[in-house]
Every structure is written in C-alpha cells, then in structure tokens.
C-alpha positions as CSV (number, residue, x, y, z in Angstrom):
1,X,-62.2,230.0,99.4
2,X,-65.2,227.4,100.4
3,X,-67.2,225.0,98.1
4,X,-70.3,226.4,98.7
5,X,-71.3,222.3,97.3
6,X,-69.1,221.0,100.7
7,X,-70.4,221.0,104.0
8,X,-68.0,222.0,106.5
9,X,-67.3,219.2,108.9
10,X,-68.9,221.3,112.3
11,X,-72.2,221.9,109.8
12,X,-72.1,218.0,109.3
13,X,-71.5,216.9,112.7
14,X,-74.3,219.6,114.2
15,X,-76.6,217.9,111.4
16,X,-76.0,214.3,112.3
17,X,-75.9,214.8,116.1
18,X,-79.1,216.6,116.2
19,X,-80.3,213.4,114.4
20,X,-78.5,210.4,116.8
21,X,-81.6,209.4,118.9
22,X,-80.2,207.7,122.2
23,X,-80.5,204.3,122.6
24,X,-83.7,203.5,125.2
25,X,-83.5,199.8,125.9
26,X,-81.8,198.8,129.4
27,X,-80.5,195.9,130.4
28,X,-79.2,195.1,133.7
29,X,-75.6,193.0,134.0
30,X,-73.5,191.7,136.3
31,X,-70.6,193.9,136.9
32,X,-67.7,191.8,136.2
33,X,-69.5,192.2,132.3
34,X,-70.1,195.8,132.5
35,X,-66.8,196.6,130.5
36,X,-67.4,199.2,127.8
37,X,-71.0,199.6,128.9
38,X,-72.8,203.1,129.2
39,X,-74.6,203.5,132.5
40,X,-78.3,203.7,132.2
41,X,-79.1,205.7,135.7
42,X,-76.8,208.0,138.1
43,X,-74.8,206.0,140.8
44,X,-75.2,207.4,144.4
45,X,-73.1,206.8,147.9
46,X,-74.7,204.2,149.7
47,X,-72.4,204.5,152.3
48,X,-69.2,206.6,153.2
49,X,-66.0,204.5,151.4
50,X,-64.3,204.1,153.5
51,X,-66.9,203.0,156.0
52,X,-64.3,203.9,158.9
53,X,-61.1,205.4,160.1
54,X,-58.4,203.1,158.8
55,X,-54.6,202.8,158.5
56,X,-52.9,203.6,155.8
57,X,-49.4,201.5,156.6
58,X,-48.5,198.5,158.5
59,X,-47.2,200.1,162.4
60,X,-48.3,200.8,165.5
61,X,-51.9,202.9,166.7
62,X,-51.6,205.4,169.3
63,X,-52.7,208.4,170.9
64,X,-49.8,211.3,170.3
65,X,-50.3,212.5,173.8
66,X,-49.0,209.1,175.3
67,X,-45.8,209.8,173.7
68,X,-42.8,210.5,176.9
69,X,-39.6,210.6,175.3
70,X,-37.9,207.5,175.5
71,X,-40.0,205.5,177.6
72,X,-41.4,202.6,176.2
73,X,-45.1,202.4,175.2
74,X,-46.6,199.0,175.8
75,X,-48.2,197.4,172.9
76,X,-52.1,196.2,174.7
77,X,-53.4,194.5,171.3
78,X,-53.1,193.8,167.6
79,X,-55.7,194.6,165.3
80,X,-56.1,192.6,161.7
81,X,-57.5,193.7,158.9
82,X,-61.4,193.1,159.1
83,X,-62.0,193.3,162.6
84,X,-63.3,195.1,164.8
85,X,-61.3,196.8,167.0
86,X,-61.6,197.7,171.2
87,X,-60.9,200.9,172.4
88,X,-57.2,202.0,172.6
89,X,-55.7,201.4,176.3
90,X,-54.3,204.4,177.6
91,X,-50.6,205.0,177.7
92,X,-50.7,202.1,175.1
93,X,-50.3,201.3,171.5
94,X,-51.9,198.7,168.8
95,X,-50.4,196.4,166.2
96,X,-52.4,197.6,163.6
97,X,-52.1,196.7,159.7
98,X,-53.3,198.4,156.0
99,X,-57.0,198.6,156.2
100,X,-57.7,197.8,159.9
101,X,-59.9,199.8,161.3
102,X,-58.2,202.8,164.1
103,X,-59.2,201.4,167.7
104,X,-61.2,204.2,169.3
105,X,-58.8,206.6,171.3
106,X,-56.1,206.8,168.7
107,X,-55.5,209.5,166.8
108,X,-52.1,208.6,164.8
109,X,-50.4,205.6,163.2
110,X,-46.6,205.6,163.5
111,X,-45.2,203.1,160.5
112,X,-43.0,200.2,161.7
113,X,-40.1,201.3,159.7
114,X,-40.4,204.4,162.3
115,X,-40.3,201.8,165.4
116,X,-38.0,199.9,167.3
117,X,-39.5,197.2,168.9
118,X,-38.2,196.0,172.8
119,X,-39.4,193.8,175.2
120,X,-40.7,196.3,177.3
121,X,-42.9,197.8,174.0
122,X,-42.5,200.4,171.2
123,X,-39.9,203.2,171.0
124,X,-41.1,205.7,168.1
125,X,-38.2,207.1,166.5
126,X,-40.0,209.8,164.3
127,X,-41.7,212.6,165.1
128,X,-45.3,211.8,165.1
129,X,-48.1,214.3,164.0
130,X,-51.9,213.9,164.8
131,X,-53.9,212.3,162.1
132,X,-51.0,210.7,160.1
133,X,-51.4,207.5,157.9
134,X,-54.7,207.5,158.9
135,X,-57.8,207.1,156.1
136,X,-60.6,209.3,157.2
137,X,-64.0,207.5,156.7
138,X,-65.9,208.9,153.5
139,X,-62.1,210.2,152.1
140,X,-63.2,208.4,149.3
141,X,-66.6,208.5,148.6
142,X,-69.5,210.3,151.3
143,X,-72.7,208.9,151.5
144,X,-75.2,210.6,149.3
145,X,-72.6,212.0,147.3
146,X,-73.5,211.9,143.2
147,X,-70.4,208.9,142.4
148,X,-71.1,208.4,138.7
149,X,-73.3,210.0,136.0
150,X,-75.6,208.4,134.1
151,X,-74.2,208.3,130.0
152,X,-71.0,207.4,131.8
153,X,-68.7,204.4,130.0
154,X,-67.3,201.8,132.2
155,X,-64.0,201.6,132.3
156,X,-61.8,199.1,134.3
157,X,-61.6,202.5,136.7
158,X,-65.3,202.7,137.2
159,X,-65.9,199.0,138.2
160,X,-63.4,199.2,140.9
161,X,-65.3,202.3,141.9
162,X,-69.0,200.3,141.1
163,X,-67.6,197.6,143.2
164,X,-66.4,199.9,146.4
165,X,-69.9,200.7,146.5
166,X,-71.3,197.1,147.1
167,X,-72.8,197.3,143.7
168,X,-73.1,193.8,142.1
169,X,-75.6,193.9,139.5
170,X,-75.4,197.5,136.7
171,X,-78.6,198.9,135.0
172,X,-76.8,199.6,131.6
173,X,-77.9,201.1,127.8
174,X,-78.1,198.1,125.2
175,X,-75.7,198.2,122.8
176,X,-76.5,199.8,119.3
177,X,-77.0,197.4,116.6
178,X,-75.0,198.4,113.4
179,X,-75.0,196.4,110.1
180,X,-72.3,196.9,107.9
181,X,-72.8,196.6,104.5
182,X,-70.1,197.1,101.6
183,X,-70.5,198.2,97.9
184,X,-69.1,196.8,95.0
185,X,-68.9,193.9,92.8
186,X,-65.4,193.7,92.8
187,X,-65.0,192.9,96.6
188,X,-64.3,188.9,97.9
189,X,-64.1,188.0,101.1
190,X,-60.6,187.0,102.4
191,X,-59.4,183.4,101.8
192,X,-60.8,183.6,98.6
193,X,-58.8,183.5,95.6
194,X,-59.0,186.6,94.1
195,X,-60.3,186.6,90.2
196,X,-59.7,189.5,87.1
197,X,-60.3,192.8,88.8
198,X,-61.0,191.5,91.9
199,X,-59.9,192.8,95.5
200,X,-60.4,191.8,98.9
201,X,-63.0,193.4,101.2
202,X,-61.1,194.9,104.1
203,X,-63.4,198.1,104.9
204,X,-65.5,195.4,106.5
205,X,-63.0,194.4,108.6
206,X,-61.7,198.3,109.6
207,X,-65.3,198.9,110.3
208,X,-66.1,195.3,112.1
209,X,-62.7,196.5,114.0
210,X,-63.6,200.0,114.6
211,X,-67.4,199.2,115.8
212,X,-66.4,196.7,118.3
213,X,-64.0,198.5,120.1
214,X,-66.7,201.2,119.7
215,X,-68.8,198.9,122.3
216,X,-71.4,198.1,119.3
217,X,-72.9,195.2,118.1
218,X,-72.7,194.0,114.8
219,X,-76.1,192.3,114.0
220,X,-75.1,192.3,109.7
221,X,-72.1,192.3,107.1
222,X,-72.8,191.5,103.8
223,X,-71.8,192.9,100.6
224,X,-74.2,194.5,97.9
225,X,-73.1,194.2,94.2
226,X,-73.9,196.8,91.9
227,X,-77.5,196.2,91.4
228,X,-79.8,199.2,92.1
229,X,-83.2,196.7,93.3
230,X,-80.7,194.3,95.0
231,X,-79.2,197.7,96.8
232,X,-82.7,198.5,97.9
233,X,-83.6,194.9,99.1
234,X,-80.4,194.7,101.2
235,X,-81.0,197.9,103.1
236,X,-84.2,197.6,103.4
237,X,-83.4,194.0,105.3
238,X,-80.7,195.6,107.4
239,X,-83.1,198.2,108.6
240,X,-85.5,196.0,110.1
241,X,-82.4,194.3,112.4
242,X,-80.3,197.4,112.8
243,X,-80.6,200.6,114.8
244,X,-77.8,202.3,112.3
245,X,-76.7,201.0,108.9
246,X,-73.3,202.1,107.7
247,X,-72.1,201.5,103.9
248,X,-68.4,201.9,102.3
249,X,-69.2,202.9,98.8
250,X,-71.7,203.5,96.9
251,X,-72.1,207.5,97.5
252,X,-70.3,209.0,95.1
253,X,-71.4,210.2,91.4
254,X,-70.7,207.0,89.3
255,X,-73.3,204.6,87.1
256,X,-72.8,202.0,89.9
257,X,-72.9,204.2,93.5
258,X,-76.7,203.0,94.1
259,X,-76.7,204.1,97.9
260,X,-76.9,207.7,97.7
261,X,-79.7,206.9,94.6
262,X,-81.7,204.5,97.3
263,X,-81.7,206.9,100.1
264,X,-83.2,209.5,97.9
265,X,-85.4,207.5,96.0
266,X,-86.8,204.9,98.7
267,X,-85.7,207.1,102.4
268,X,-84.5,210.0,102.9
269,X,-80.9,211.9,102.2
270,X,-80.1,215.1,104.6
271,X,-76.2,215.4,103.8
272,X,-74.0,214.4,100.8
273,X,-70.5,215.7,100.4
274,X,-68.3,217.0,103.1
275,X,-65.2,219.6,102.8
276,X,-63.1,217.2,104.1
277,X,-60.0,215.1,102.5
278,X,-60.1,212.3,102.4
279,X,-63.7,211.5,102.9
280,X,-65.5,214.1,100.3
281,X,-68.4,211.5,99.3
282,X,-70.0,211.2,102.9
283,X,-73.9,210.6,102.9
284,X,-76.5,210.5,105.9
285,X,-80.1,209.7,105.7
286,X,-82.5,206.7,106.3
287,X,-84.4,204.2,105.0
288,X,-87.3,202.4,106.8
289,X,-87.1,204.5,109.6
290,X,-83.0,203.4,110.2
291,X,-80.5,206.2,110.0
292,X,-77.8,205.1,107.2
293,X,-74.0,207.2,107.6
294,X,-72.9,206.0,103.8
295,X,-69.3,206.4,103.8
296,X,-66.8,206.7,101.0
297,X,-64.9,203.1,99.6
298,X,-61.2,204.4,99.7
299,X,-60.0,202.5,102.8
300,X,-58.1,205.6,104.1
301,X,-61.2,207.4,103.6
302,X,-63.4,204.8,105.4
303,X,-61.4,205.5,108.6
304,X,-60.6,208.9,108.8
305,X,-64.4,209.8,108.1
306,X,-66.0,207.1,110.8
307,X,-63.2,208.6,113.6
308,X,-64.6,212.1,112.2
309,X,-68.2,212.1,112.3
310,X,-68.9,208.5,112.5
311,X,-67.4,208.1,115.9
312,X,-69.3,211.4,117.4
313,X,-72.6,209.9,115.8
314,X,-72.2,206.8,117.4
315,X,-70.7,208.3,121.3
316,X,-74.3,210.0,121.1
317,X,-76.7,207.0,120.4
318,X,-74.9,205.3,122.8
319,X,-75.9,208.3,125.8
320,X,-72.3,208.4,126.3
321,X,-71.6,211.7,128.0
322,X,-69.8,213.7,125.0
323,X,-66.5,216.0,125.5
324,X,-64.8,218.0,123.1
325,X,-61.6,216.5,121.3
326,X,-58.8,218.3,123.0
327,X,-55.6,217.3,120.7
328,X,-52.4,218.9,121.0
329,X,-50.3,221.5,118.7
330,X,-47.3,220.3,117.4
331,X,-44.7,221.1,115.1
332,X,-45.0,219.7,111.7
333,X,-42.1,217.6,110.1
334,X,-43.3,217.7,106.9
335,X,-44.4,220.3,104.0
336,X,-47.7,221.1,102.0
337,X,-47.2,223.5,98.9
338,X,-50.3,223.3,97.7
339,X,-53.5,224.4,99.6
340,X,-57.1,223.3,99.2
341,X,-60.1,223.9,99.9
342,X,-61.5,221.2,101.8
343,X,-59.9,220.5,105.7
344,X,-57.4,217.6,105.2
345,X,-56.5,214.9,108.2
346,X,-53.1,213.8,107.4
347,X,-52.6,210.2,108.3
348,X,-49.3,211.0,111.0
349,X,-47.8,210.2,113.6
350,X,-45.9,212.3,116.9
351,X,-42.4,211.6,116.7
352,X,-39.3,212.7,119.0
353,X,-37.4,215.6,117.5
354,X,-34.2,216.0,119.8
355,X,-36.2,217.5,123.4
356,X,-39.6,217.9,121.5
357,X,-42.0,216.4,119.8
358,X,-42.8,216.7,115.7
359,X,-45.7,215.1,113.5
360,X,-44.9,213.2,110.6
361,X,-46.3,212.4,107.8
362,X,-46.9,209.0,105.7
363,X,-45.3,210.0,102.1
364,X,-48.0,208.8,100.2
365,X,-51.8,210.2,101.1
366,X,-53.4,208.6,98.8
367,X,-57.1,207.9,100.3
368,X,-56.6,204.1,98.8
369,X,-53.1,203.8,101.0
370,X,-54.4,201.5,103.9
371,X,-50.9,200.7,105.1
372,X,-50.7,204.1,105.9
373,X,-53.0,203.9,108.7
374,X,-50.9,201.1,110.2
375,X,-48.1,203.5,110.1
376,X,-49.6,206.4,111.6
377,X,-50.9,206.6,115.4
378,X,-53.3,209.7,114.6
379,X,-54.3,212.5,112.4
380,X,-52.6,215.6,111.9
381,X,-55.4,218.7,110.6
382,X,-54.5,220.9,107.5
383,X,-56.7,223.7,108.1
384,X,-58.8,224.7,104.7
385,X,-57.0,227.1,101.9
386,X,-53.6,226.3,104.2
387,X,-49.9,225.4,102.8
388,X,-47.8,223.7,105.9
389,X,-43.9,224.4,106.1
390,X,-42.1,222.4,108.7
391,X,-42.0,223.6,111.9
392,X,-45.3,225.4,111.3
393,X,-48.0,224.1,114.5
394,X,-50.8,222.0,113.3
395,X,-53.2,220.0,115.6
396,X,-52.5,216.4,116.2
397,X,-55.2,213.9,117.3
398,X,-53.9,211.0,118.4
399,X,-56.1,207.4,117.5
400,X,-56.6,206.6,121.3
401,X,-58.1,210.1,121.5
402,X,-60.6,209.7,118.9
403,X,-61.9,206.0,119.9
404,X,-62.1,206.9,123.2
C-alpha cells in the first residue's frame, strides 16, 4: 500500500524535470579543454574522413589483374604516409604504408607479411581479393553527414572525433553554477578539532565530489547554523551567485530544519517528501528566482537521493541529451523480511557467484552508514510493499551508470 503523503519517485522526477530550465550561456573553448563539456550546436562533416582511399597495413599496392602466377611484379615506387601519390605503373606495385594514400590504378593492398620480396620484385603469396586493406574515403565520416548532436557530452571519444574533423575551437554550454550549502550547528569543517556533540561536515565533500565529476561549478559552500533569519540570508546570497542551490538538512519536521520553513515562507516549495528509502525528506522549490533541491542530512541519504533525482535534474540544466537508466537484473544474495512502503536503493554491490553474478548487500543500511557507500559500487532497488529472498532478481544500477 502507498503513502498517499510520499511522492513516488517517477511523480518527483516528472515534477523537477519539467522545472530544470537549460543552461543558455555559450562559451567557445579550445578543444584540448572541452573534456566534460555539453555541446552548444550540432557538428556537421566538413569533409569525408577519411579524405581519401588509404591503406590499412604496411605492404605492397597493386592492381589484382597484374597478378601472373609466380612471376615477379616489379616494385615502380614507394609511397609514405602524407604524400601524394602518382598513378600506379602498370604491371607494377607500390611500397605503400598505414595511412598513405592508394596511387590511382590500384585496387588492393597485399600486407608484407603476405610477400616475399626478390631482386627481381614482389612475389604475393596469398590470395589477393579486390578492395582489401584498403580504407574507403568517407568510411568514417561523409561530408554533410549530422557527426555529433548538439546536448552531447564530450568524452575523450568525441574529441578524437571533433579533432578528425579539423575542429580546433568548440561552441560549448557554460557550466551550471551550484552552491552548496549544509545545515546544522553541529557540523566543523575537517582539521578542526571536533568539540561536545560535534561532527565533521562530509556531505559537503560527497556533494563537492559528486558535482564536479558532474561537470559543475561550485561558485559556494558554506554551512548555515540553525538560525531561521540567518537561513534566509544565506540563501538568499547564494541565489544571486548560483543557477541551483542544493542543501543537506534542514528539510525535515524538526524545531531546527529552517529550509523547508524558508522556501515556503520567503520562495516557493513544489515537492516535500519522496517514497523513497533512504532519502524520505527531499524538498524542491526556489528562492529569489533560484531553484533549491534540499536534500536530506543522513550521508547515505545525501547520495542515494542526488544519484536519484539530483543527478537527472542536473543532466537536464546542463542540455545534456538524457537516456533512460538501463541497469541490469541480478540475483540477490541477501534477504528482506520485512516490506515497506516506500522503494528502497540498497547500497550493493555485483559480486561473482560461481559462473554468475549476485548483488550483495552492506549489513548495515542505516542512512547515517557512510562507509557503506565506499563498500558498495551501486544500488540495488527493493520495489515498494516487496520482501527479497536470495536468489530472487532485483535491478542493479551500478555508480558508473548513474554519474554518467
């Protein structure tokens, strides 16, 4: 049975991505910098890649029909890479090399491993077919041809491809600018001896961590003590340096959660409370025209809920071009007796299980268990109202998969 008081997590993510306005601002780098970036416009061919017929092995050009047995072919001229080559002699061959361009006249390349050399020229000792180790020109890339989408992310594959292209310089989105700001007046920063009911701040860290990878730009951490005025200052400040503000604390029902108070009081607050677990206390809204995702203060909580609907949120400002999580099913290795009714990510991991694979579980899932996220290498999903006996499948998503 639902919580008709929970959102379910597809209702939250359909709110907050219907609220994620792109970034607009463009900025044009050079594309040795162009790591992690989102591409601002659509990359066309220029020109076919390759630009020519080329070889595909080090060996010998020639024209199949010059082939007689076990006469020697006389080799008329040797072609490097990056020059232009003359037309084939007939009843000859070329030393050609990777990348050198096929003389006109040839119409196959016969490796040297394939060739005994002799004074008198080349004897091919394979059978040779028309068109082999030969790279068409435009195999790769034809000119005109729509190479890369706009709202696509650079990857180390898509500057090689960029690059191919002759393009030097890349029109790209600016990154989104995310303060970070954490709740509590129990939190010190590390290094700092910690007093009487004290405890180090590391949701600013996971989130500093998370956000970075995430190809954003942290513009603000600071911490806001448990003040409800000094709350309001603070995000009001952060909103007029930030395009998104997210919190850790401060949205759940206690004297001292101010956040989710603010938001109402001085913004706006469209979502509170999630059916998931961990990550129950999730808040979105804004406050001087800056969307705020106020997330829960439980470090297990912190990250399961930012790779949940913090990570989607943030794919969209960015223009990247969204796909579905795909996951796979695996076997569970562990047990759930009791059921409940909100859908739980099990901090887990995929582990060998004589020829297959099983997903394990951390023993302890308690939302304030941050070791258990050092353990794990993704989430495993109890569906809601669901017990889990071992071997039953459950969806596994692994962390690469959900920062990707």
């Amino acid at each position: 049975m639902a919580n008709p008081n929970l959102m379910p997590l597809e209702d939250a993510l359909d709110h907050l991505l219907s609220k994620a306005p792109v970034v607009t601002e463009i900025e044009t780098v050079d594309l040795a910098d162009s790591l992690g970036r989102v591409l601002a416009e659509n990359h066309y061919v220029p020109a076919d890649v390759p630009p020519a017929d080329n070889s595909a092995v080090d060996g010998y050009a020639l024209r199949k029909q010059d082939l007689h047995g076990d006469r020697p072919m006389p080799v008329s001229a040797r072609i490097p890479a990056g020059e232009a080559p003359k037309p084939l002699e007939p009843d000859t061959a070329a030393r050609i090399f990777t990348g050198s361009e096929i003389p006109e006249g040839a119409d196959s390349v016969v490796m040297q491993e394939r060739v005994e050399v002799t004074d008198a020229g080349i004897l091919v000792l394979a059978e040779v077919d028309e068109g082999q180790n030969i790279r068409r020109r435009g195999q790769d890339l034809t000119r005109g041809d729509l190479a890369l989408a706009k709202g696509t992310q650079v990857r180390p594959n898509e500057m090689g491809l960029l690059a191919s292209m002759g393009v030097a310089r890349v029109a790209v989105l600016a990154r989104l600018k995310v303060a970070i700001l954490s709740t509590g007046d129990e939190l010190v920063d590390p290094g700092t001896p910690l007093g009487p009911g004290q405890i180090y701040n590391s949701n600013r860290f996971t989130l500093m961590g998370l956000l970075t990878q995430a190809g954003c730009n942290v513009v603000l951490c600071e911490t806001l003590r448990d003040k409800r005025e000094a709350t309001r200052e603070t995000l009001l400040r952060a909103a007029e340096s930030a395009d998104l503000i997210i919190t850790s604390g401060g949205v759940s029902v206690g004297e001292e959660d101010h956040v989710r108070a603010v938001l109402e009081e001085s913004g706006s607050l469209s979502l509170w409370k999630m059916a998931i677990k961990p990550g129950k206390p999730v808040a979105f809204g804004a406050i001087g025209g800056t969307p705020v995702l106020g997330l829960p203060g439980n470090p297990g909580s912190v990250l399961v809920t930012f790779l949940m609907v913090g990570m989607p949120y943030i794919r969209k400002r960015q223009g990247r071009n969204l796909k579905p999580l795909s996951g796979e099913r695996i076997p569970a290795d562990f047990a759930i007796a009791s059921p409940s009714v909100r859908r739980e990510f099990v901090r887990a991991r995929k582990e060998t299980r004589g020829s297959g694979s099983a997903v394990a579980a951390y023993p302890n899932q308690s939302s304030g268990i941050l070791s258990s996220t050092c353990w794990a290498d993704g989430l495993a999903v109890v569906p809601e109202n669901t017990t889990v006996s071992p071997g039953d499948l459950l969806t596994y998503y692994s962390f690469s998969e959900l920062l990707s």
